[in-house]
C-alpha positions as CSV (number, residue, x, y, z in Angstrom):
1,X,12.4,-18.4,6.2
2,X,15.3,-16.2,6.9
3,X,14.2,-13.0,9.0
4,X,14.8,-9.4,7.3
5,X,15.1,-7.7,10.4
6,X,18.0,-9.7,11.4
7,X,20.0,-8.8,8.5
8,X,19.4,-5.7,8.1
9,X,20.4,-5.2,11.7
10,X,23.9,-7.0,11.1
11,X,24.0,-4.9,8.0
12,X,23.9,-1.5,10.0
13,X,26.3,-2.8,12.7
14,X,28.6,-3.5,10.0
15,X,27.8,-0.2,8.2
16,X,28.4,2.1,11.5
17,X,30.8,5.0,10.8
18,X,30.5,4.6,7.0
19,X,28.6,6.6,4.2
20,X,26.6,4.1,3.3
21,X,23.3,2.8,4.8
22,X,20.3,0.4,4.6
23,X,17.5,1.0,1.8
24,X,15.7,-2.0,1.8
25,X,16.0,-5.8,2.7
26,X,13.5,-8.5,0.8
27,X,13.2,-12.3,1.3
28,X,11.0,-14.7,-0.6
29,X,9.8,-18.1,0.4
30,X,12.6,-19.6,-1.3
31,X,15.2,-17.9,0.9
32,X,16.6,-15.5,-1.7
33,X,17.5,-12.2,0.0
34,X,18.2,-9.0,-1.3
35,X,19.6,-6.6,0.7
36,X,19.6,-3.0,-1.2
37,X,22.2,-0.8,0.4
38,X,22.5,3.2,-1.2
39,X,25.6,5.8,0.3
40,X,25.8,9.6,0.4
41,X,28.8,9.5,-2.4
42,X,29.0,6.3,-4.0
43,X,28.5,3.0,-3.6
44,X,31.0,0.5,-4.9
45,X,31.0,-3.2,-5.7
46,X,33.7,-3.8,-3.3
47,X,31.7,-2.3,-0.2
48,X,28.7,-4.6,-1.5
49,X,31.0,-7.6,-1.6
50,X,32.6,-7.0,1.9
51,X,28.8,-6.3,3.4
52,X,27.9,-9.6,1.5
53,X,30.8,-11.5,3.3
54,X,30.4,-9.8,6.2
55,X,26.1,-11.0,7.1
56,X,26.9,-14.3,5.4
57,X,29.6,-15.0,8.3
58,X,27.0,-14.2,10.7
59,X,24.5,-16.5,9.7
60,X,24.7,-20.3,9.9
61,X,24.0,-22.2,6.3
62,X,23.4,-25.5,7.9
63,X,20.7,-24.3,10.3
64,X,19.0,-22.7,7.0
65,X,20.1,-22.5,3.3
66,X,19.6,-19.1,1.7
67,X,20.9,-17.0,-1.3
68,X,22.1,-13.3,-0.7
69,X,22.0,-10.7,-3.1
70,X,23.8,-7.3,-2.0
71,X,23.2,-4.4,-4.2
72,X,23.1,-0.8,-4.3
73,X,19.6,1.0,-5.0
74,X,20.1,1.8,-8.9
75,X,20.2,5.8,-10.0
76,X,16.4,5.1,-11.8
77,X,15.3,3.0,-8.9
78,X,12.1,4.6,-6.3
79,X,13.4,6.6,-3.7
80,X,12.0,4.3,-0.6
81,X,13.7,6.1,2.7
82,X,14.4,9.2,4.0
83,X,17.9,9.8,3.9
84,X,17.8,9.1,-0.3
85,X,15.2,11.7,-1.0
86,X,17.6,14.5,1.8
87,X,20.9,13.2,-0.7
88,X,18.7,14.7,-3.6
89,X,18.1,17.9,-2.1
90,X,18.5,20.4,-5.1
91,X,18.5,18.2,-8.1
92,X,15.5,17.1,-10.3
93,X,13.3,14.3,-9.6
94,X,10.3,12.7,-11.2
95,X,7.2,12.3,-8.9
96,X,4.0,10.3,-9.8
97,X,1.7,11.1,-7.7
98,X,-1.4,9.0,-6.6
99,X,-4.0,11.0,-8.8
100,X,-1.8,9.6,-11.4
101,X,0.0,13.3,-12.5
102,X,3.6,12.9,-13.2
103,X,5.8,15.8,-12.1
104,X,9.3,16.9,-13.0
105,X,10.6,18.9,-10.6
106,X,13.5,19.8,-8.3
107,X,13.9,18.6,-5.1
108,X,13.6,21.1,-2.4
109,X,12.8,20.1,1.2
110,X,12.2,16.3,2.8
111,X,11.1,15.8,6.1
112,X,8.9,12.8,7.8
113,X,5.9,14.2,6.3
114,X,6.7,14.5,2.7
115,X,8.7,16.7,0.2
116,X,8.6,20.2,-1.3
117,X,8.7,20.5,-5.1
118,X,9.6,23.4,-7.2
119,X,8.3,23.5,-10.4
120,X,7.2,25.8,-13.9
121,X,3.2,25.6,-14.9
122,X,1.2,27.6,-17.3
123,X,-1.1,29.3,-15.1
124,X,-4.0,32.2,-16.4
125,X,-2.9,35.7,-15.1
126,X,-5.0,38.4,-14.8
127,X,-4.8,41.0,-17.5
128,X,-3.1,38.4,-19.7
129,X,-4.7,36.6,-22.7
130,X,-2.4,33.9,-22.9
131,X,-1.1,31.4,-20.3
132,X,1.8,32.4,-18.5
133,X,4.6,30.3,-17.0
134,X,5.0,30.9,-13.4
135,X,7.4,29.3,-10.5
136,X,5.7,27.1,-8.3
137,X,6.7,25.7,-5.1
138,X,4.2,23.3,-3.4
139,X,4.5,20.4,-0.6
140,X,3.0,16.4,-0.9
141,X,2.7,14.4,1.4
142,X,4.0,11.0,1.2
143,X,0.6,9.6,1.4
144,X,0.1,11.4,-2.1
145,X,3.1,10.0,-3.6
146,X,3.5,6.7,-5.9
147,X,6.8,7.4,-6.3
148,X,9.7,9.2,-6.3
149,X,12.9,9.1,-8.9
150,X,15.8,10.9,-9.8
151,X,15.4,12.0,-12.9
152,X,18.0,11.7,-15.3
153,X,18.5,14.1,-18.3
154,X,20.4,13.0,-21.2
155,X,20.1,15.9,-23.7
C-alpha cells in the first residue's frame, strides 16, 4: 500500500515558496490516493496538474501500481487544518458542534486550541419582557467541534 506520509512530504518539497499547501492525503487498499491540496488565494487546475506530475515522477509504478487524484479542498468542504480556518478569519462559517447545535457565525480567532465565534442570540435581559438579541463572542475547542465550513450565502 502506498505510504501517505511519503507523498505528502514530496508534495510540500514541491509546494515550498508557493501559496498553496497540504490539507489532507488518503489512500485505500486498492492504492487510490487522494492528495487534497487548498492555497491562501486560489488554487488552480494547472497547480494540481503540475503537483500531480510532479509526486507521480517520484514514485516508481513498477515497484507498486497506484491511482492519484490531486484536488483542491472544495469551498463547502470541512475545514480539517489550521492554516484553512486562519484564511477564513473574518468571514462566516458554519460550525456543528458535538452536542449537535449548528452555528452560523463569523470567524474570529484560530489558534492550536480552537476558534473564537461571534455571533447574534436571543437572550432574556433584565427589565425586558421580550427576548433581546445580543452580540456574542465565545471560544470552542476543537474537541467540541464536528465540523467546520465556510458558509456560503446566496441571497
Amino acid at each position: 500500500m502506498i505510504d501517505c506520509k511519503k507523498i505528502i512530504e514530496i508534495a510540500e518539497a514541491k509546494l515550498t515558496g508557493t501559496d498553496l499547501f497540504v490539507v489532507e492525503c488518503t489512500a485505500s487498499p486498492a492504492n487510490e490516493v487522494e492528495l487534497l491540496i487548498d492555497s491562501d488565494t486560489s488554487v488552480g487546475i494547472d497547480s494540481c496538474v503540475e503537483l500531480s506530475r510532479a509526486i507521480e515522477a517520484e514514485l516508481d509504478r513498477d515497484a507498486e501500481d497506484f491511482a492519484l487524484t490531486v484536488a483542491s479542498a472544495g469551498i463547502g468542504s470541512d475545514l480539517r487544518c489550521l492554516r484553512q480556518y486562519r484564511k477564513l478569519i473574518g468571514r462566516p462559517v458554519e460550525v456543528l458542534l458535538a452536542s449537535g447545535i449548528k452555528l452560523t457565525a463569523t470567524l474570529d480567532a484560530a489558534d492550536e486550541e480552537g476558534i473564537t465565534l461571534s455571533y447574534e442570540e436571543k437572550q432574556a435581559v433584565e427589565g425586558k419582557k421580550r427576548k433581546q438579541t445580543v452580540a456574542v463572542s465565545h471560544s470552542y475547542p476543537f474537541a467540541e467541534i464536528k465540523y467546520t465550513r465556510e458558509y456560503l450565502d446566496f441571497k
